[in-house]
Backbone as a chain_set.jsonl record, in Angstrom:
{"seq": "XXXXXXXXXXXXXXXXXXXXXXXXXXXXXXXXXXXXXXXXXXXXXXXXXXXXXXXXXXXXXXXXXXXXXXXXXXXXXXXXXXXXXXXXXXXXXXXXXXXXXXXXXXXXXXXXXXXXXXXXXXXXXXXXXXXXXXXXXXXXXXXXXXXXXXXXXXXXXXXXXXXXXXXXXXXXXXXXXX", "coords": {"N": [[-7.259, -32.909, -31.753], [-5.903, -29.924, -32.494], [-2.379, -27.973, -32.721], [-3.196, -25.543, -32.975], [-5.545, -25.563, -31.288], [-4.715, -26.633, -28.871], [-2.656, -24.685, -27.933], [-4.31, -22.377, -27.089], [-5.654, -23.712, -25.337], [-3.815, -24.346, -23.492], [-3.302, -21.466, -22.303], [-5.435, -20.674, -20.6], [-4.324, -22.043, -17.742], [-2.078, -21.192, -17.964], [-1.854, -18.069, -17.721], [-3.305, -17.731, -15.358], [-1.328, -18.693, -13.694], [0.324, -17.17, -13.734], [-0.863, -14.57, -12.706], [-1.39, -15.502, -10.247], [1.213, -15.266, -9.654], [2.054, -13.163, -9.459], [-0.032, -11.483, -7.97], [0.733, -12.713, -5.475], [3.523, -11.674, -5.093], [3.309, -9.14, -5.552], [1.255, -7.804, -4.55], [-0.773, -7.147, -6.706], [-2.659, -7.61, -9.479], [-1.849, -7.092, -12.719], [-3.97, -5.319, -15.161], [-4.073, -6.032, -17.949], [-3.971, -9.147, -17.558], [-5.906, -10.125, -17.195], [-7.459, -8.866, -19.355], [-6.38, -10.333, -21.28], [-7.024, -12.987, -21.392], [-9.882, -12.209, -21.249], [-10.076, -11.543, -24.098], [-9.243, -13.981, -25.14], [-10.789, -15.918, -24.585], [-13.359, -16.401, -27.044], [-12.13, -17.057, -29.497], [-10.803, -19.328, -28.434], [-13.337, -20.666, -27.746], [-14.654, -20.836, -30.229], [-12.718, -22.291, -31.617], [-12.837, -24.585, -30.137], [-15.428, -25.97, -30.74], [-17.786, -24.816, -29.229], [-21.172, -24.488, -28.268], [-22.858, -21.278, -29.545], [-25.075, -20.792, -27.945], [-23.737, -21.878, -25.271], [-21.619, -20.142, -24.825], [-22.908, -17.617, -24.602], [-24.363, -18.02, -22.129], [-21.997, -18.932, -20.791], [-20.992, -15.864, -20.318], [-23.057, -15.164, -19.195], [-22.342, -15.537, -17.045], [-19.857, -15.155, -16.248], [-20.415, -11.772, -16.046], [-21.838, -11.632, -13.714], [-20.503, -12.589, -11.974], [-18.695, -10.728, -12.563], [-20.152, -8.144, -11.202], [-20.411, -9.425, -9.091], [-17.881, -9.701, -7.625], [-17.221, -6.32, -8.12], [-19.085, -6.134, -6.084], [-17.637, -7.114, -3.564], [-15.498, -5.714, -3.604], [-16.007, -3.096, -3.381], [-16.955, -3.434, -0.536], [-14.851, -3.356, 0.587], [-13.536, -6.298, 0.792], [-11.78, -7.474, -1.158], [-9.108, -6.66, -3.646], [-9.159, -4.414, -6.532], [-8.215, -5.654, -8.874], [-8.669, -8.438, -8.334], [-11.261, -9.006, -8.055], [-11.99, -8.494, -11.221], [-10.184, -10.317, -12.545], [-11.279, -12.358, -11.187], [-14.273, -12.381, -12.453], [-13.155, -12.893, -15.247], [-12.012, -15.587, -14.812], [-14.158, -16.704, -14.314], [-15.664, -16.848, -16.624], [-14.382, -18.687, -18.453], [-14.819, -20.938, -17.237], [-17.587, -20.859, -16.673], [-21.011, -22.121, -16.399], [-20.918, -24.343, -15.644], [-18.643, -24.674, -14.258], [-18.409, -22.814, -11.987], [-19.388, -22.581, -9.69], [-18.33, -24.782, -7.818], [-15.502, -23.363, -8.229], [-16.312, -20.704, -7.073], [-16.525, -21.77, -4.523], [-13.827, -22.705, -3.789], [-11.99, -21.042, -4.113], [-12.969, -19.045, -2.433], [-12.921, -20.449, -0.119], [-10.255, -20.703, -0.28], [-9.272, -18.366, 0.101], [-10.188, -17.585, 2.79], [-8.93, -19.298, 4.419], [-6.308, -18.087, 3.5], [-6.937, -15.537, 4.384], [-6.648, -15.868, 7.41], [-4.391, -17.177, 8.167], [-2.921, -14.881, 7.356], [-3.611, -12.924, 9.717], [-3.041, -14.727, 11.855], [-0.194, -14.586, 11.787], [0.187, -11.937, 11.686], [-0.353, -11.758, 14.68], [0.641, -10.981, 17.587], [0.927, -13.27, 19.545], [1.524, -15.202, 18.343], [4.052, -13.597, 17.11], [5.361, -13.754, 19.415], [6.99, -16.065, 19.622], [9.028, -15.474, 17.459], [11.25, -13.718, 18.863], [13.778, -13.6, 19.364], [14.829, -14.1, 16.939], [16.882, -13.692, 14.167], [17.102, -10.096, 12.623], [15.85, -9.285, 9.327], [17.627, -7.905, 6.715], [18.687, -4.163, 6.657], [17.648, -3.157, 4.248], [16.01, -4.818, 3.574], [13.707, -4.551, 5.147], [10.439, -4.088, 5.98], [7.723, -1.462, 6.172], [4.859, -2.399, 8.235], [2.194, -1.163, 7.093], [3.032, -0.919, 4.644], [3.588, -3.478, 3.454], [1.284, -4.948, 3.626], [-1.602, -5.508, 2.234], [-4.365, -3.366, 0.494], [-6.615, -4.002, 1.005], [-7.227, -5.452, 3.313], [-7.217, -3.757, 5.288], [-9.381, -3.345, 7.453], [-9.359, -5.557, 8.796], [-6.815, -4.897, 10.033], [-7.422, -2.992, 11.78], [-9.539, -4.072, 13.363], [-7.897, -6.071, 14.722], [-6.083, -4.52, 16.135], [-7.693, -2.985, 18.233], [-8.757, -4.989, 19.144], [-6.171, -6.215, 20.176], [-5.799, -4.029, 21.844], [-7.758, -4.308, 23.53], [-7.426, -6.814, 24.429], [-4.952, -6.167, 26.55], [-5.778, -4.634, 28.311], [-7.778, -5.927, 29.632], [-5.985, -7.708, 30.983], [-4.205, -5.656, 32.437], [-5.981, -5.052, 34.385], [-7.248, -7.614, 35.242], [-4.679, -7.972, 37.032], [-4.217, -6.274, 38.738], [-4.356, -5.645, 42.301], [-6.69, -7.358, 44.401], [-9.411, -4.97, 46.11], [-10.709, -5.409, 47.974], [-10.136, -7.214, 50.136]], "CA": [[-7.025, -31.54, -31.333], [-4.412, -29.549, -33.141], [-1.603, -27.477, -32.142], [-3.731, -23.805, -32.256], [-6.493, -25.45, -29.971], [-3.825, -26.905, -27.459], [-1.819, -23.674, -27.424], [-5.144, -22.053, -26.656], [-6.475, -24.284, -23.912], [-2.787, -23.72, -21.7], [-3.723, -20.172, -22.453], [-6.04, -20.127, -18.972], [-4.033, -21.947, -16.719], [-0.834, -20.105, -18.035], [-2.552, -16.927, -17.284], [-4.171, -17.906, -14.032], [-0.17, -18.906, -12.945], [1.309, -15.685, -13.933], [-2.077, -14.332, -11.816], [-1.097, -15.413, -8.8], [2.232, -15.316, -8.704], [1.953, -11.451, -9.813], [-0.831, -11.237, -6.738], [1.706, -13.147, -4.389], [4.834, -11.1, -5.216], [3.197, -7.857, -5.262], [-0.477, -7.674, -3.844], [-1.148, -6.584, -7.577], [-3.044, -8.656, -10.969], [-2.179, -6.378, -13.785], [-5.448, -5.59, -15.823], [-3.99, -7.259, -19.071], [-3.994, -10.435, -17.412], [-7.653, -10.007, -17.379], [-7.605, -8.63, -20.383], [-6.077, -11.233, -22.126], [-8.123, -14.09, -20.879], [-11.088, -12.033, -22.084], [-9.982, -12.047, -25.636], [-8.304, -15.442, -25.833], [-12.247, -17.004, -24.3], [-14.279, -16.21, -28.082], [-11.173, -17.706, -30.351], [-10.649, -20.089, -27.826], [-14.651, -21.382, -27.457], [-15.207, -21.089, -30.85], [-11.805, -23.446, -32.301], [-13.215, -25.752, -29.386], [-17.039, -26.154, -30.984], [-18.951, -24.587, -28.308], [-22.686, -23.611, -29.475], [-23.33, -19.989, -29.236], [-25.641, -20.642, -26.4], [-22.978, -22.124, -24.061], [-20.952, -18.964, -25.217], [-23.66, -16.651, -24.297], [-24.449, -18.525, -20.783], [-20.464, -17.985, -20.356], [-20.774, -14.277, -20.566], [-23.817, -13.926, -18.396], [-21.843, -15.509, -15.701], [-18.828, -13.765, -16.3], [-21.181, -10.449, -15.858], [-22.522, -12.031, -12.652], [-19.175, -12.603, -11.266], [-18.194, -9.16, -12.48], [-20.936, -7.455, -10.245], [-20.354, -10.005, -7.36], [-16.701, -8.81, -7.232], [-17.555, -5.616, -7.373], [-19.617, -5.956, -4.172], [-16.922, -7.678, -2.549], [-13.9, -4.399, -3.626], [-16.721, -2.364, -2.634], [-16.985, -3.791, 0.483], [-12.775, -3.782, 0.698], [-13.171, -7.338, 0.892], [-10.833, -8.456, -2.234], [-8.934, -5.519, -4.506], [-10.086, -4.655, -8.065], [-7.488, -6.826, -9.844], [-9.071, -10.117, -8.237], [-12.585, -8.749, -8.921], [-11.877, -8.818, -12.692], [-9.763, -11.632, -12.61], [-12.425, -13.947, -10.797], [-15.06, -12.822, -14.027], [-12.155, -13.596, -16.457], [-11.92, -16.834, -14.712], [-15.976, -17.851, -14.159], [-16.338, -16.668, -17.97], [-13.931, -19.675, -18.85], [-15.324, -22.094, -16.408], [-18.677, -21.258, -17.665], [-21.785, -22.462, -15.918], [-20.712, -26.02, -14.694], [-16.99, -24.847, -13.001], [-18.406, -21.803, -11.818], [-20.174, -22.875, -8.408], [-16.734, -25.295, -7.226], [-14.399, -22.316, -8.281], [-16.321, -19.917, -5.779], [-16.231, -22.729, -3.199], [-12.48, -22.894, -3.59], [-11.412, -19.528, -3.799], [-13.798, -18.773, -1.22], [-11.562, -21.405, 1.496], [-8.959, -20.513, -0.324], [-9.177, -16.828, 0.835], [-10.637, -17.37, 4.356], [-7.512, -19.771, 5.128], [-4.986, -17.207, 3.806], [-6.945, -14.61, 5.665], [-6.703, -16.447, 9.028], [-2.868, -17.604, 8.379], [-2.259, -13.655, 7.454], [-3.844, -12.464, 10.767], [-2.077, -15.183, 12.241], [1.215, -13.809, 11.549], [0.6, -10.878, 12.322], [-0.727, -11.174, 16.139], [1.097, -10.311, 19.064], [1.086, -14.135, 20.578], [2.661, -15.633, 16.969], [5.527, -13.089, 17.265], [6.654, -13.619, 20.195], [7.937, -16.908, 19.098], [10.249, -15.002, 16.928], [11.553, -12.747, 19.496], [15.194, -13.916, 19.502], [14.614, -14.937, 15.409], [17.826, -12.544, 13.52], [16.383, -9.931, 12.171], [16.452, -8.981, 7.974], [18.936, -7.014, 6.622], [17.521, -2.867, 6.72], [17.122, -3.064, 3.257], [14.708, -5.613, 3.18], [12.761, -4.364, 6.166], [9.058, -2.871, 5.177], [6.674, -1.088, 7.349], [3.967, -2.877, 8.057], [1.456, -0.777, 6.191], [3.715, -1.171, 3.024], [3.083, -4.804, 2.708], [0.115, -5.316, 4.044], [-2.744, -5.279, 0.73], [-5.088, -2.531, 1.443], [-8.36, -4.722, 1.33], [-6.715, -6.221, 4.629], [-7.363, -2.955, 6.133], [-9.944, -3.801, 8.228], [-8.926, -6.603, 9.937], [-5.392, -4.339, 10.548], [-8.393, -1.653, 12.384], [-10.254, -5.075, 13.985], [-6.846, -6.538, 15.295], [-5.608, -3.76, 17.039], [-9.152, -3.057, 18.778], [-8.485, -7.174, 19.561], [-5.172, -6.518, 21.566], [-5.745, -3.284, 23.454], [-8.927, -4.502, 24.708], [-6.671, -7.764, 26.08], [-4.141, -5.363, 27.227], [-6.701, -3.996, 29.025], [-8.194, -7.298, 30.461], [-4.899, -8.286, 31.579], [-4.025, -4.977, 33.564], [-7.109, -5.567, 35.309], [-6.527, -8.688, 36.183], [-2.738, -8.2, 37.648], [-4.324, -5.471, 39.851], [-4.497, -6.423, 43.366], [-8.434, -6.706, 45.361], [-9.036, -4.084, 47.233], [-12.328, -5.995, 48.821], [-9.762, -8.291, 50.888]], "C": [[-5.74, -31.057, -32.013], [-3.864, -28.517, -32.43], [-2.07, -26.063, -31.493], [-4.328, -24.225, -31.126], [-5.561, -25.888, -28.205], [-3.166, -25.399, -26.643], [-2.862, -22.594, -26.363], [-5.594, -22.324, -25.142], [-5.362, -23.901, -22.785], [-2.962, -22.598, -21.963], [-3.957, -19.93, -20.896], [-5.198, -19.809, -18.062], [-2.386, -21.079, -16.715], [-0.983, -18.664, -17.373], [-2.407, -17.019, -16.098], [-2.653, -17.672, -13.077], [0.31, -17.572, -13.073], [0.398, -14.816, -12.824], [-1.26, -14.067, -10.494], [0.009, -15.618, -8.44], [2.801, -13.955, -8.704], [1.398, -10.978, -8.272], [0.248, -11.197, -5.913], [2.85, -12.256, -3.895], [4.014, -9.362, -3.917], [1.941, -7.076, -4.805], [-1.514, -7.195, -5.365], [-1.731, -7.919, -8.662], [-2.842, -7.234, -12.086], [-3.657, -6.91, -14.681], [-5.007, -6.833, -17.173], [-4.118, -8.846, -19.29], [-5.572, -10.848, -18.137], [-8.037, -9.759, -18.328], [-7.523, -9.987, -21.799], [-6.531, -12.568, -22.224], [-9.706, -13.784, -21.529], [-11.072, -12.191, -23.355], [-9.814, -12.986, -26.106], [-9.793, -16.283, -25.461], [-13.007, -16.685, -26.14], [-13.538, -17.272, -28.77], [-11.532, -19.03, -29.54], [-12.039, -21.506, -27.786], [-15.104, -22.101, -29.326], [-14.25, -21.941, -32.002], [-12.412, -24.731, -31.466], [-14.37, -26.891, -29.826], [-17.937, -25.405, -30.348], [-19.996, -23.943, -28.723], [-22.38, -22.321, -28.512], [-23.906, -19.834, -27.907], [-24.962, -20.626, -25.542], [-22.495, -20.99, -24.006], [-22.039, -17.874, -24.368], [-24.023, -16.668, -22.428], [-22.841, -17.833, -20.291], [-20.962, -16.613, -19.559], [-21.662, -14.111, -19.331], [-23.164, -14.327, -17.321], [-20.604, -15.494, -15.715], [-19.212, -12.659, -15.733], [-21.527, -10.665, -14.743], [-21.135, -11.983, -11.793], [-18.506, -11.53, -11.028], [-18.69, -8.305, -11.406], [-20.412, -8.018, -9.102], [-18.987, -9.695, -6.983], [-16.642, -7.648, -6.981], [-17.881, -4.881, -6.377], [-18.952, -5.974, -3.653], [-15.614, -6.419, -2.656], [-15.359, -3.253, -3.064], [-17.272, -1.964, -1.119], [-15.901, -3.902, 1.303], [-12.472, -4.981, 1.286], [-11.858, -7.948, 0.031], [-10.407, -6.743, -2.958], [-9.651, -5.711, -5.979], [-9.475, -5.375, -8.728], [-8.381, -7.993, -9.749], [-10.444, -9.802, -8.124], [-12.516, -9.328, -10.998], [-11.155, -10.159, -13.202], [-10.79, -12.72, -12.308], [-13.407, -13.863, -12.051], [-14.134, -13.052, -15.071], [-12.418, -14.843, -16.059], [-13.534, -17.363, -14.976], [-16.145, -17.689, -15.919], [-15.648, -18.18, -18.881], [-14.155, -20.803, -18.422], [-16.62, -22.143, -16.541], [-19.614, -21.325, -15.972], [-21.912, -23.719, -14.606], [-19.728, -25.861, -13.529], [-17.454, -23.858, -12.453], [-18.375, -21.667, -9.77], [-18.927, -23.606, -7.662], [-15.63, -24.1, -7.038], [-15.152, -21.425, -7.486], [-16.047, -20.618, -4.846], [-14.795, -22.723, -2.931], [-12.034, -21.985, -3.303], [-12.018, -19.074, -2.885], [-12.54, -19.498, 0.296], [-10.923, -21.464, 1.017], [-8.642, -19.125, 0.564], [-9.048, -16.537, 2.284], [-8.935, -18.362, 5.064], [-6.831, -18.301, 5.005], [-5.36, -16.055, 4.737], [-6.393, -15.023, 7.265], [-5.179, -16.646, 9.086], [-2.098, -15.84, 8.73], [-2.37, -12.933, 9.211], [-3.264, -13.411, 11.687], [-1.122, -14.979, 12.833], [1.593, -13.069, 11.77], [0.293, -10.325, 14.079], [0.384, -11.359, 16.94], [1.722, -11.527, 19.735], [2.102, -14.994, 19.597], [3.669, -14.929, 17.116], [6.151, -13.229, 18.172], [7.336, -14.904, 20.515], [9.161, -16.635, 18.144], [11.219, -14.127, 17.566], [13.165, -12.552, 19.51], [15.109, -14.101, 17.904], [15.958, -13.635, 15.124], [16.902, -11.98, 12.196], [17.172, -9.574, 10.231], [16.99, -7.895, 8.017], [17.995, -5.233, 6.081], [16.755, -3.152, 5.376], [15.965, -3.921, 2.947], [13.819, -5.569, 4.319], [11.498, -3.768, 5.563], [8.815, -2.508, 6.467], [5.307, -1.994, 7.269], [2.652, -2.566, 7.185], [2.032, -0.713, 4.481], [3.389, -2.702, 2.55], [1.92, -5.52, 2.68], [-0.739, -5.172, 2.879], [-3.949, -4.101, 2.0], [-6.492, -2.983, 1.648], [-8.13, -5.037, 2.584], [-7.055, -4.558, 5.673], [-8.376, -3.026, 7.208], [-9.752, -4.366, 9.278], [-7.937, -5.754, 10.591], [-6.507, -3.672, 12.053], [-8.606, -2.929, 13.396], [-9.201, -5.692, 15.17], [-6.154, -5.929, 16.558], [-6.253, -3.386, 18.143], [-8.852, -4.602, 19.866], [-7.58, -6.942, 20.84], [-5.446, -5.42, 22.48], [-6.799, -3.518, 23.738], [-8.711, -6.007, 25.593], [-5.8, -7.373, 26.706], [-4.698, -4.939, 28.223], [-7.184, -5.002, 30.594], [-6.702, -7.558, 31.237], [-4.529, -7.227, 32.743], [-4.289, -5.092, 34.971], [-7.243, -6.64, 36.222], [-5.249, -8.882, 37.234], [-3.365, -7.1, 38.761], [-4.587, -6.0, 41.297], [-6.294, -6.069, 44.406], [-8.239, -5.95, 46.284], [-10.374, -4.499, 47.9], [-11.214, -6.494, 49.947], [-8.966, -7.231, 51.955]], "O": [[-4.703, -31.719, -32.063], [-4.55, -28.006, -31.545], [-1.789, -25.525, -30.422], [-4.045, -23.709, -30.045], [-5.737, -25.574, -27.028], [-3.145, -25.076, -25.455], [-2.506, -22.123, -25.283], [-5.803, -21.58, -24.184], [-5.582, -23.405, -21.68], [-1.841, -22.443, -21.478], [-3.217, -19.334, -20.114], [-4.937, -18.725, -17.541], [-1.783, -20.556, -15.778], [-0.176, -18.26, -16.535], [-1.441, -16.465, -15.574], [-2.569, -16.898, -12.124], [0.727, -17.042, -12.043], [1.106, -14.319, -11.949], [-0.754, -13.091, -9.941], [0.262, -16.04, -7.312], [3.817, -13.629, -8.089], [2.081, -10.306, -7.499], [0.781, -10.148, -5.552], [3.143, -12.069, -2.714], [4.052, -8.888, -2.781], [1.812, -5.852, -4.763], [-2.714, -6.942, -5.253], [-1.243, -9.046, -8.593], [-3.764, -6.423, -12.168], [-4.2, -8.001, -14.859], [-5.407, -7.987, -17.332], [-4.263, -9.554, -20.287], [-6.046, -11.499, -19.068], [-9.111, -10.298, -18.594], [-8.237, -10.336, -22.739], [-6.343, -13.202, -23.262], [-10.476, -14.583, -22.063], [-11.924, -12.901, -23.889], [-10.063, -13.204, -27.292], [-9.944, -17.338, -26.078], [-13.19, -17.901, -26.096], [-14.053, -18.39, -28.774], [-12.453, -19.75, -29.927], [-11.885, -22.727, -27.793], [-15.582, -23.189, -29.646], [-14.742, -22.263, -33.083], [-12.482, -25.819, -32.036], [-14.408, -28.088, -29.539], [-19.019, -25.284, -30.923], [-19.918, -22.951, -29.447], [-21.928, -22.236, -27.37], [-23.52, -19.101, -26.996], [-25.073, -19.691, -24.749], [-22.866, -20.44, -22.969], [-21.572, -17.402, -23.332], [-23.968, -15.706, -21.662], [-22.567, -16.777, -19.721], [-21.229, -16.51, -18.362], [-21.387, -13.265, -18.481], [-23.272, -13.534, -16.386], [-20.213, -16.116, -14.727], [-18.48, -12.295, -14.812], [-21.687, -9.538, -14.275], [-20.987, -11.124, -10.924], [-17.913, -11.19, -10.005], [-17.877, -7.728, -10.683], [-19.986, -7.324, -8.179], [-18.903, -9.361, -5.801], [-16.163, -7.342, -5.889], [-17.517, -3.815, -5.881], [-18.932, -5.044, -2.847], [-14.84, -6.314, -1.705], [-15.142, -2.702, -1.985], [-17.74, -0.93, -0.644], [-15.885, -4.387, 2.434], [-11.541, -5.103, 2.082], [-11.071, -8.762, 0.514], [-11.179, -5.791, -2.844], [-10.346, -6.617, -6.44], [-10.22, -6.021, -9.465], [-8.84, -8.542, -10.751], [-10.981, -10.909, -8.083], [-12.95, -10.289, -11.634], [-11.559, -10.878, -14.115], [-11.063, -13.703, -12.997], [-13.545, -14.874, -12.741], [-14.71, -13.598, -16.012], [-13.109, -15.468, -16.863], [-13.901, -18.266, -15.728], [-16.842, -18.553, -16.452], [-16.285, -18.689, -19.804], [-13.778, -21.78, -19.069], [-17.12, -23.267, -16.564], [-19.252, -20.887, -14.88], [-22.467, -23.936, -13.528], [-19.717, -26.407, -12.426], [-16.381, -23.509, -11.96], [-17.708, -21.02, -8.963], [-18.457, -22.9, -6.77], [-15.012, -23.896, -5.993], [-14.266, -21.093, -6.699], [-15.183, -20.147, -4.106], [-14.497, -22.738, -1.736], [-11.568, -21.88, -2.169], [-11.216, -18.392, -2.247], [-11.786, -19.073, 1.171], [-10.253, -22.429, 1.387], [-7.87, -19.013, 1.517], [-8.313, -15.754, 2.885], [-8.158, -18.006, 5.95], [-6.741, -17.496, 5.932], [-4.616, -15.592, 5.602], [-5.774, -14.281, 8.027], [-4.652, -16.254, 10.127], [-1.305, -15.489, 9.604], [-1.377, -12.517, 9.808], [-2.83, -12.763, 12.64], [-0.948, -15.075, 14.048], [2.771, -12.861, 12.061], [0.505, -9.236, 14.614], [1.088, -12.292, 16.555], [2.746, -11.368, 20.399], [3.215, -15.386, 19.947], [4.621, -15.678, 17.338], [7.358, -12.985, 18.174], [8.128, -14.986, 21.454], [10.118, -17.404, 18.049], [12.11, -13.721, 16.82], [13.693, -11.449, 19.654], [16.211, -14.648, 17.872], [15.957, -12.675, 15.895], [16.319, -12.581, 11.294], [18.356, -9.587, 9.893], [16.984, -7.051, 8.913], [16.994, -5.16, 5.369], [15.54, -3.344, 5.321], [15.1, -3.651, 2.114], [13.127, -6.57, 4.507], [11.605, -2.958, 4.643], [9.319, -2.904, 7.518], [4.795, -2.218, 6.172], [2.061, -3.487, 6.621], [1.404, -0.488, 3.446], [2.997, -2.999, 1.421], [1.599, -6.451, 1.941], [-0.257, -4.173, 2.347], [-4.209, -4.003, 3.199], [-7.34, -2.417, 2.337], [-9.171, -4.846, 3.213], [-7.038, -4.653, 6.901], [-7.843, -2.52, 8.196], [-9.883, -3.955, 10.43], [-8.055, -5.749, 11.816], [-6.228, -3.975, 13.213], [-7.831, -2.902, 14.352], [-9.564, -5.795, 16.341], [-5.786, -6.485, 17.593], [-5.578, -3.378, 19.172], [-8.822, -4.87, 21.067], [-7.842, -7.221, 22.01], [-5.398, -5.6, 23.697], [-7.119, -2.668, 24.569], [-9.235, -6.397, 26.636], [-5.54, -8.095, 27.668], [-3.985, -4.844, 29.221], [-7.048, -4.899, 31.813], [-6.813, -7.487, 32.46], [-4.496, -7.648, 33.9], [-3.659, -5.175, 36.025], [-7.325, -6.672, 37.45], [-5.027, -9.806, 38.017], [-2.786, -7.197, 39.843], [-5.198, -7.068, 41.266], [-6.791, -5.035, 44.854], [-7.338, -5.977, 47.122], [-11.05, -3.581, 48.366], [-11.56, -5.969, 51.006], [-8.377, -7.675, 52.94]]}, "num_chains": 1, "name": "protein.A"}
């Protein structure tokens, strides 16, 4: 293997890291990421050997991935960055990595969902209640940091506590049978 095809191959996971620590920071994947993953897969396949066919397979499940993201920002499951990003990624993982890498990112997602909603309920905070709080400047509003695919759950959550707010009233009231 020589030096172009090496530089090539950390290409992905170089990418992939800048990815998610772009996501992480700022709820954002610039497109270029995506971009640049698409251009660097042809060079990349075809310094490697790969027949045409594999190449072509690639693509259609790239295109497959593309749509199925889609669905899922359509659905304000995932934003459009990590739509295009996941067919950047399946187009480099091809046929064989394709089926594991949904499985992963799949329970990768559903954890961080569950940790995020977590974090943000009502019974988790009030272990911090005494915690010192950050300094103004680094205070957000909650709808500022929150990603807006998460909107849902925010709608679902709130629904969640005033209908145990509710339950609980109810309960503390005193029988008037007795």
């Amino acid at each position: 293997m020589n030096t172009l095809q090496a530089a090539l191959l950390t290409l992905f996971p170089a990418l992939v890291i800048i990815a998610a620590l772009t996501d992480a920071t700022s709820f954002t994947i610039p497109n270029r990421i995506s971009l640049l993953l698409l251009a660097a897969y042809v060079p990349a396949s075809l310094l490697l050997g790969r027949p045409m066919a594999d190449m072509g397979i690639d693509l259609a499940v790239g295109v497959a991935a593309l749509i199925a993201g889609m669905a899922m920002f359509a659905a304000g499951w995932i934003g459009g960055g990590d739509a295009k990003m996941f067919a950047a990624c399946a187009l480099w993982l091809g046929l064989r990595g394709a089926p594991s890498f949904l499985m992963v990112t799949a329970m990768a997602g559903g954890g961080l969902a569950v940790l995020l909603l977590n974090a943000r309920s009502a019974s988790f905070q009030t272990y911090f209640a005494g915690a010192p709080r950050p300094a103004p400047w680094r205070r957000f509003r909650r709808v500022d940091w929150w990603p807006p695919s998460m909107a849902n759950f925010n709608e679902i959550q709130s629904r969640l506590s005033a209908s145990l707010t509710m339950r609980r009233s109810r309960s503390n009231r005193p029988n008037r049978d007795s």
